[in-house]
mmCIF file of the N, C-alpha and C atoms, coordinates in Angstrom:
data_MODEL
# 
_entry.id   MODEL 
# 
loop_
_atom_site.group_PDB 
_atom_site.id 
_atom_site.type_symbol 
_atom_site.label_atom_id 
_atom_site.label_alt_id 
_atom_site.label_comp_id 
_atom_site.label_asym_id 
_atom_site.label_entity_id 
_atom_site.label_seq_id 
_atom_site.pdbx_PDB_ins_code 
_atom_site.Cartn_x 
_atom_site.Cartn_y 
_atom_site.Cartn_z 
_atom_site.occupancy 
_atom_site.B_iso_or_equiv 
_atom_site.pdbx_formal_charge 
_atom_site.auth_seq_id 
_atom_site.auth_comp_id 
_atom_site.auth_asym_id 
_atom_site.auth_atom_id 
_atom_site.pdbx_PDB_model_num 
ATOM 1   N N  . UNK A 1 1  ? 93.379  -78.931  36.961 1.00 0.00 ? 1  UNK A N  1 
ATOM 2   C CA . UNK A 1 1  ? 93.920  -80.230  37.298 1.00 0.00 ? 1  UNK A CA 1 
ATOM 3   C C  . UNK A 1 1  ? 95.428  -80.067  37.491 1.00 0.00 ? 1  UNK A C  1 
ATOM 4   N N  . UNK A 1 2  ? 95.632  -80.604  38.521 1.00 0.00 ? 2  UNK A N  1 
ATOM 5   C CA . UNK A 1 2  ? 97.678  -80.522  38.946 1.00 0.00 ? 2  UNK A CA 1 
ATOM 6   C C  . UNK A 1 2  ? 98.267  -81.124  38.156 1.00 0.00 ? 2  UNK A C  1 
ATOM 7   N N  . UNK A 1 3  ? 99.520  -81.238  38.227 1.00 0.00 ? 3  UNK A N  1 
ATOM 8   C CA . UNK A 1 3  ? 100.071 -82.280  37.613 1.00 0.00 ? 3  UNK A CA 1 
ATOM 9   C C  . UNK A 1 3  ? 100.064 -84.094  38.672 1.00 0.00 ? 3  UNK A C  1 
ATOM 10  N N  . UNK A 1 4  ? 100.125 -84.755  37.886 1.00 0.00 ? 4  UNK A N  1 
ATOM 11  C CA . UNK A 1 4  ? 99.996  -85.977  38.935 1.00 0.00 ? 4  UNK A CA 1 
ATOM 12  C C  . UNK A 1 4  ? 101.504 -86.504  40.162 1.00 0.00 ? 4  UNK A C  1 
ATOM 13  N N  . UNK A 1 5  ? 100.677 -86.824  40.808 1.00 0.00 ? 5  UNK A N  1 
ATOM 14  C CA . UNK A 1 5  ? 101.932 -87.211  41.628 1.00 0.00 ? 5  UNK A CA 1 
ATOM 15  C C  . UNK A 1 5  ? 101.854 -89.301  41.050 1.00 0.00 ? 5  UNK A C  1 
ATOM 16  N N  . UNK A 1 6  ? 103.515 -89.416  40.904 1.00 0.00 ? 6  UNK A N  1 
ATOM 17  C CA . UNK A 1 6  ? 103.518 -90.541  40.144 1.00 0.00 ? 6  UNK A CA 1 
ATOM 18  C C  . UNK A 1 6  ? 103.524 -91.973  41.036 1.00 0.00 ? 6  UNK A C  1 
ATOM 19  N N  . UNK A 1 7  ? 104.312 -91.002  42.637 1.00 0.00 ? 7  UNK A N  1 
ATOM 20  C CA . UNK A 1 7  ? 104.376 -92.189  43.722 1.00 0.00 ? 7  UNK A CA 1 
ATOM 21  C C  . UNK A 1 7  ? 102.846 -92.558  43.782 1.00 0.00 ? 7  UNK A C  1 
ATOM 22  N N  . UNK A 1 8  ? 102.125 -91.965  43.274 1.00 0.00 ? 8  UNK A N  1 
ATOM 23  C CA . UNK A 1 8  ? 100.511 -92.272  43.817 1.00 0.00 ? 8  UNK A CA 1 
ATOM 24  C C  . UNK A 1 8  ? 99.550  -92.839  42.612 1.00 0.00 ? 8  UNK A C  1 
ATOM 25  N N  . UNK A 1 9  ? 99.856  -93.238  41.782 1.00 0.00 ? 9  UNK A N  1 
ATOM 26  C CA . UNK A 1 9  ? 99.361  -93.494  40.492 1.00 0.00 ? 9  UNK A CA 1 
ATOM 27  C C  . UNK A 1 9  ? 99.481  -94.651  40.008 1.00 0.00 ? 9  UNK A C  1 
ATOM 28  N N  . UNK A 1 10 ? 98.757  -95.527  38.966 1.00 0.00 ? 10 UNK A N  1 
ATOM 29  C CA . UNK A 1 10 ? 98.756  -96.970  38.584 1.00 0.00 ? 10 UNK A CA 1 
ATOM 30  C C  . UNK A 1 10 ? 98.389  -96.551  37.640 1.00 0.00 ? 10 UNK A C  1 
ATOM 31  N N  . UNK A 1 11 ? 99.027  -97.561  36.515 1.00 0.00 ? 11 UNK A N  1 
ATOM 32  C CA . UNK A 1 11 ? 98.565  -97.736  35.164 1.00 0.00 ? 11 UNK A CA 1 
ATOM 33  C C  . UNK A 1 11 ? 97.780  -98.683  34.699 1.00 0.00 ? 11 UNK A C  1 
ATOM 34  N N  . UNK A 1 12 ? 96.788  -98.816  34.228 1.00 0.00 ? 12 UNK A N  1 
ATOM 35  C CA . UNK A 1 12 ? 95.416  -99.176  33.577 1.00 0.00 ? 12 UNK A CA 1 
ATOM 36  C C  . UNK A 1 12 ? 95.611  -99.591  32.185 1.00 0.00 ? 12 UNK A C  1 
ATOM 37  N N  . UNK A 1 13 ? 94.994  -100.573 31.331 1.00 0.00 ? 13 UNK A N  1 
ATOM 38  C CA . UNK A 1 13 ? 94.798  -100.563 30.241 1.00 0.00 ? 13 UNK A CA 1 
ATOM 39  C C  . UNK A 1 13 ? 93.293  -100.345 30.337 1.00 0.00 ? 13 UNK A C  1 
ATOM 40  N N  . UNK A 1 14 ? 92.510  -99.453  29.031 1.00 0.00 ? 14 UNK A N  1 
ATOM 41  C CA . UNK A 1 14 ? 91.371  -99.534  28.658 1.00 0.00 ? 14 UNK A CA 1 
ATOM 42  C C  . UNK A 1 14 ? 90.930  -99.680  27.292 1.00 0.00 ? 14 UNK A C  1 
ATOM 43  N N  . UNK A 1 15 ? 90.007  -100.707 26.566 1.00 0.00 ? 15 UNK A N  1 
ATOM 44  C CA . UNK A 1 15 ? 89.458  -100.836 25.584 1.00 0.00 ? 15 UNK A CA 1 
ATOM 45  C C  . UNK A 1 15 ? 88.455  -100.250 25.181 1.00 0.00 ? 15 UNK A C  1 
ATOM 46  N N  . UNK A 1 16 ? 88.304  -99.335  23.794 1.00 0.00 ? 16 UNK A N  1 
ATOM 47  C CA . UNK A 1 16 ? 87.518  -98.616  22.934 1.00 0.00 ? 16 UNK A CA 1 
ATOM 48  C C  . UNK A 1 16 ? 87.133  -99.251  21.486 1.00 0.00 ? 16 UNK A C  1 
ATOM 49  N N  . UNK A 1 17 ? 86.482  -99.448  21.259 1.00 0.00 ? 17 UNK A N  1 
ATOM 50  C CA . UNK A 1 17 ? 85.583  -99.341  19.753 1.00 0.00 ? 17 UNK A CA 1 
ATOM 51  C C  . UNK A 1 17 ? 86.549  -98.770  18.916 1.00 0.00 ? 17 UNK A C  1 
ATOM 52  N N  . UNK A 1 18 ? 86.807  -98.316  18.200 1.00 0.00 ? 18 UNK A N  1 
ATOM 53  C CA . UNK A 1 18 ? 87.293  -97.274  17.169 1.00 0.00 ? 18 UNK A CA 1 
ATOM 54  C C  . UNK A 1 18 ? 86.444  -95.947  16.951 1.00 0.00 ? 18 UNK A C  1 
ATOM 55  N N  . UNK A 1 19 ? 85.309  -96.333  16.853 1.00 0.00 ? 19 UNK A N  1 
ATOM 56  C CA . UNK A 1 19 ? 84.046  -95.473  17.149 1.00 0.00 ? 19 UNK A CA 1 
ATOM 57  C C  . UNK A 1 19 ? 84.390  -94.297  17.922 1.00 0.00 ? 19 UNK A C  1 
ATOM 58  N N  . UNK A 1 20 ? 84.342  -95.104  19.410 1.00 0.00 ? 20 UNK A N  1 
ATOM 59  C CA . UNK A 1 20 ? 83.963  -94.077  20.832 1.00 0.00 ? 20 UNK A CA 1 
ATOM 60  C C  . UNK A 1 20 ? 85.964  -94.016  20.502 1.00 0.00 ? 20 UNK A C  1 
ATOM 61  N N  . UNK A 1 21 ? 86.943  -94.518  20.140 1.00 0.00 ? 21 UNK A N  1 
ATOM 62  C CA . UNK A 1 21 ? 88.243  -93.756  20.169 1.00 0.00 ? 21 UNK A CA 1 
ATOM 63  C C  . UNK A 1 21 ? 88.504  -92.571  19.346 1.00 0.00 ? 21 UNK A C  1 
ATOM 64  N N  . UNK A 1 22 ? 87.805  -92.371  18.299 1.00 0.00 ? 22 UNK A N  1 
ATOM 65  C CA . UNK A 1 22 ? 88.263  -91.450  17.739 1.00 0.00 ? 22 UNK A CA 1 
ATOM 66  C C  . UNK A 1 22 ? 86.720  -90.132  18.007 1.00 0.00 ? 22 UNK A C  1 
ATOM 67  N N  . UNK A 1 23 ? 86.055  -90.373  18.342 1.00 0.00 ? 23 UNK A N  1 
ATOM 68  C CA . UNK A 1 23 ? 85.033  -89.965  19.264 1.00 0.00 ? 23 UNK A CA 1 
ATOM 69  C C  . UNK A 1 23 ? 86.107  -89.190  20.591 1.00 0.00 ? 23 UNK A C  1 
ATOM 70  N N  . UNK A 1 24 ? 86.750  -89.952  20.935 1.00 0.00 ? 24 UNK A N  1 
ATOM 71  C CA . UNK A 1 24 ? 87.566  -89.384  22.331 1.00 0.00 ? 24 UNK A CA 1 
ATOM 72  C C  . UNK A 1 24 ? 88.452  -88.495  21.756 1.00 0.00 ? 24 UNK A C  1 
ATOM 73  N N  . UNK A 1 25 ? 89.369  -88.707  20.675 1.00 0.00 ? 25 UNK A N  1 
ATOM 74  C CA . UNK A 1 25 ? 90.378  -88.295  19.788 1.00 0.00 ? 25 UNK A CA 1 
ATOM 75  C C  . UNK A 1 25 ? 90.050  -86.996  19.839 1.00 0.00 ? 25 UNK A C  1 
ATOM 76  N N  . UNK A 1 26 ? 89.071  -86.747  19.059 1.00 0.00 ? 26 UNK A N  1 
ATOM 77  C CA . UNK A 1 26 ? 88.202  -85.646  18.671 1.00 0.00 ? 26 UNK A CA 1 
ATOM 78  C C  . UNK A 1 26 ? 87.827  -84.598  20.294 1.00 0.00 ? 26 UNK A C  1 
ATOM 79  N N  . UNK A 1 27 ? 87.604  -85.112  20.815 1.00 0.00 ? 27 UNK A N  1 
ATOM 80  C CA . UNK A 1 27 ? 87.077  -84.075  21.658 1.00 0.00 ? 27 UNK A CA 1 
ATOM 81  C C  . UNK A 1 27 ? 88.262  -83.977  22.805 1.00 0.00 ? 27 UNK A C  1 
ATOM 82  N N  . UNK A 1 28 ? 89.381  -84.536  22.654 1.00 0.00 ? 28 UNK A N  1 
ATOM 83  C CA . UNK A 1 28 ? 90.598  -84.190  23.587 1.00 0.00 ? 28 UNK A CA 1 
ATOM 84  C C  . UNK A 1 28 ? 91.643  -83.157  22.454 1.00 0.00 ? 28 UNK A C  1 
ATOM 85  N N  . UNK A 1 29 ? 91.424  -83.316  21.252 1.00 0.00 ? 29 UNK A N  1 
ATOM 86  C CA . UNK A 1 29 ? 92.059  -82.031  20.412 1.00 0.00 ? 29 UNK A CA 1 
ATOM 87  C C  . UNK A 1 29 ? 91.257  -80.744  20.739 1.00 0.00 ? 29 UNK A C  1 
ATOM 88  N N  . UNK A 1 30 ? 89.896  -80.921  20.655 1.00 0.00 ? 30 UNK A N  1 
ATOM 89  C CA . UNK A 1 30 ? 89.066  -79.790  20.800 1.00 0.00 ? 30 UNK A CA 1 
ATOM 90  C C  . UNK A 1 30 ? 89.651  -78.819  22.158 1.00 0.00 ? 30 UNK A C  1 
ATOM 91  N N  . UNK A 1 31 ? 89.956  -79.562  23.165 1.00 0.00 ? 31 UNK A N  1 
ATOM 92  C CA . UNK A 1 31 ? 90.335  -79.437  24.422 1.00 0.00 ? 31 UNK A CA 1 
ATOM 93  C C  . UNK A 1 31 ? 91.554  -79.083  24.238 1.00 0.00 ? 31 UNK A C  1 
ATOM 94  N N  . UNK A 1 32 ? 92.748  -79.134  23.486 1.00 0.00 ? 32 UNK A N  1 
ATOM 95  C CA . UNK A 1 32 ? 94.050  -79.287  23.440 1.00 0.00 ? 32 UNK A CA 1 
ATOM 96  C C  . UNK A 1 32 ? 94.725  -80.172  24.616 1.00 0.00 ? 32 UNK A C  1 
ATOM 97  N N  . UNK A 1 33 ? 94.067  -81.051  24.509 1.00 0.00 ? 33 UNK A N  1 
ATOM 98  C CA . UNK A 1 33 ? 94.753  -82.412  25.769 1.00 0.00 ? 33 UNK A CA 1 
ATOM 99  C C  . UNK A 1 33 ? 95.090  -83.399  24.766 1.00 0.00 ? 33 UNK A C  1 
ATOM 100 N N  . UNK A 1 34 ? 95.997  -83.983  25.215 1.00 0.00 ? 34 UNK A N  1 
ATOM 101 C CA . UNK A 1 34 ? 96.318  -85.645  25.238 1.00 0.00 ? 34 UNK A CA 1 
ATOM 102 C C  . UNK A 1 34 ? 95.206  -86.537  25.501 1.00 0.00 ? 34 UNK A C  1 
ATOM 103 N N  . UNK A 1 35 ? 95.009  -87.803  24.689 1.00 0.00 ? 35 UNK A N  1 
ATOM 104 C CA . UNK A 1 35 ? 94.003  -88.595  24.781 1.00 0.00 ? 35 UNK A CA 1 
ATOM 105 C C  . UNK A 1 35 ? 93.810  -89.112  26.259 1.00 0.00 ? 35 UNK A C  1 
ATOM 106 N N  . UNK A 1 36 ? 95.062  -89.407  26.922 1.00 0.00 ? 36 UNK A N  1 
ATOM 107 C CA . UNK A 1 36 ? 95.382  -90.142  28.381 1.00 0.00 ? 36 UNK A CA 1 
ATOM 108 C C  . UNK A 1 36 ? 94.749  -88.746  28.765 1.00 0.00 ? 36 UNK A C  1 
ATOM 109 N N  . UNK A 1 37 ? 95.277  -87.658  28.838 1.00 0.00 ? 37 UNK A N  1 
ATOM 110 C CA . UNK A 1 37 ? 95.431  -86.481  29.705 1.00 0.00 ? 37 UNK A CA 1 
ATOM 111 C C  . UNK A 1 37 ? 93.127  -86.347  29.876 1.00 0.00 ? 37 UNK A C  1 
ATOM 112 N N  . UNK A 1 38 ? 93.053  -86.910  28.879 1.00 0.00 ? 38 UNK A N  1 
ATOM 113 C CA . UNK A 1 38 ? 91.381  -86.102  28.680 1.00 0.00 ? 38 UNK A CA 1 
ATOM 114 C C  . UNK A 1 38 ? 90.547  -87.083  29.190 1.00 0.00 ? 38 UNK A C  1 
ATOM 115 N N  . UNK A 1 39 ? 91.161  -88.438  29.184 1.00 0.00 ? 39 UNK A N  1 
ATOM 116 C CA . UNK A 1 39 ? 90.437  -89.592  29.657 1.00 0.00 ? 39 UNK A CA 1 
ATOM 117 C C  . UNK A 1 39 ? 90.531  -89.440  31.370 1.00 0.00 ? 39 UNK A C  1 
ATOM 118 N N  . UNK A 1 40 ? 91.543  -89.105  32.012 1.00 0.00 ? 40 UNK A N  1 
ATOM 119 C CA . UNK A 1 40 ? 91.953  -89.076  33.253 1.00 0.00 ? 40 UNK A CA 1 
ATOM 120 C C  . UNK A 1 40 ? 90.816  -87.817  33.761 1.00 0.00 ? 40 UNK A C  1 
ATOM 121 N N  . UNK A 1 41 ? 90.780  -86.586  33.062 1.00 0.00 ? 41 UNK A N  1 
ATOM 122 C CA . UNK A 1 41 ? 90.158  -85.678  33.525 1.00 0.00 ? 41 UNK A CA 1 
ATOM 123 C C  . UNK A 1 41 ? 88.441  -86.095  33.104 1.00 0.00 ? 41 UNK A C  1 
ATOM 124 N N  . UNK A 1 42 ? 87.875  -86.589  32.467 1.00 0.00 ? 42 UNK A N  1 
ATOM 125 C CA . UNK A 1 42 ? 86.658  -87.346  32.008 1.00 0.00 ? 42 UNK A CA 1 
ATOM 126 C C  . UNK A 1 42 ? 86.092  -87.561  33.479 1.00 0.00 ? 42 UNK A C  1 
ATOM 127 N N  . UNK A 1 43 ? 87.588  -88.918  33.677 1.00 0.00 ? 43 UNK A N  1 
ATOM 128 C CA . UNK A 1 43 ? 86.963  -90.085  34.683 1.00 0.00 ? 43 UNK A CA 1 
ATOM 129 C C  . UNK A 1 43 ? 86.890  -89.016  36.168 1.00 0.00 ? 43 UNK A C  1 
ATOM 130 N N  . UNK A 1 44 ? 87.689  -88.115  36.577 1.00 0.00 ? 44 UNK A N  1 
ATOM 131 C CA . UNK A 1 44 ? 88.090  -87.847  37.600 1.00 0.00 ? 44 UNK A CA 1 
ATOM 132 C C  . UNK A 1 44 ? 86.655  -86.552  37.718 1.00 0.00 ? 44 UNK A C  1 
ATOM 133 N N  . UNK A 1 45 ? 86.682  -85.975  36.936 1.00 0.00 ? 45 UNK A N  1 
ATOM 134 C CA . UNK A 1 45 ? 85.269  -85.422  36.797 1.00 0.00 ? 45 UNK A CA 1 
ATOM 135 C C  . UNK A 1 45 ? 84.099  -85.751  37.096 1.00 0.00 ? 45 UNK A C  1 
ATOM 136 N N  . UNK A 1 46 ? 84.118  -86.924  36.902 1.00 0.00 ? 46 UNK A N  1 
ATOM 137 C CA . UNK A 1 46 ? 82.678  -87.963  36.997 1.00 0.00 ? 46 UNK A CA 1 
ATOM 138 C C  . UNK A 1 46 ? 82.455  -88.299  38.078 1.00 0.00 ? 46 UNK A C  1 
ATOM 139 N N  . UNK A 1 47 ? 83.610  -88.937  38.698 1.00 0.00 ? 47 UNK A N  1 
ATOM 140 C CA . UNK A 1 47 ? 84.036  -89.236  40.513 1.00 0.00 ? 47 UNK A CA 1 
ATOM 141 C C  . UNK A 1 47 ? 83.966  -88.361  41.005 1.00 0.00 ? 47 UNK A C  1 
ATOM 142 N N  . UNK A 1 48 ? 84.160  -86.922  41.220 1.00 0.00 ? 48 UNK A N  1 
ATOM 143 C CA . UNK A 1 48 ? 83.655  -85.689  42.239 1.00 0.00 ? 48 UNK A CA 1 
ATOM 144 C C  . UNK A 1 48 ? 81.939  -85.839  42.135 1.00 0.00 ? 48 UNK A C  1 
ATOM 145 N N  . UNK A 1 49 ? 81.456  -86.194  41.095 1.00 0.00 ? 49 UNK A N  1 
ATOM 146 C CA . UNK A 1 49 ? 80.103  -85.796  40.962 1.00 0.00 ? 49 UNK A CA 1 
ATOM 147 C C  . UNK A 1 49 ? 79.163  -87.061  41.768 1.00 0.00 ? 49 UNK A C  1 
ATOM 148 N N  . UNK A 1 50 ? 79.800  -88.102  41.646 1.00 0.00 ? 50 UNK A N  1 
ATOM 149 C CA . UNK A 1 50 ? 79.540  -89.582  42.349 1.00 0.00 ? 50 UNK A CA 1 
ATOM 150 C C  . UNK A 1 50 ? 78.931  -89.618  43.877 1.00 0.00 ? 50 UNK A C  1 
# 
C-alpha cells in the first residue's frame, strides 16, 4: 500500500462496538499498523475483491 495522496482523500467518521474496536485494536498491532492505517487497508482490500 503507497502512501496516500491527501489532495485525493476525505475524512470519514466510523462507529464500533467496543467489542469489534478492540477486536480491530488487536489485529492492527498484530499487523504493526495503526488502527486508521488497518481499517483503510481492510476496506480497500475488500473493494479490489468487489
Amino acid at each position: 500500500m503507497s502512501p496516500r495522496d491527501k489532495e485525493n482523500t476525505e475524512r470519514i467518521n466510523v462507529f464500533f462496538s467496543s467489542e469489534i474496536l478492540e477486536k480491530i485494536k488487536s489485529l492492527a498491532k498484530e499487523k504493526g499498523m495503526t488502527v486508521s492505517g488497518f481499517i483503510r487497508f481492510v476496506v480497500l482490500e475488500y473493494l479490489k475483491k468487489a
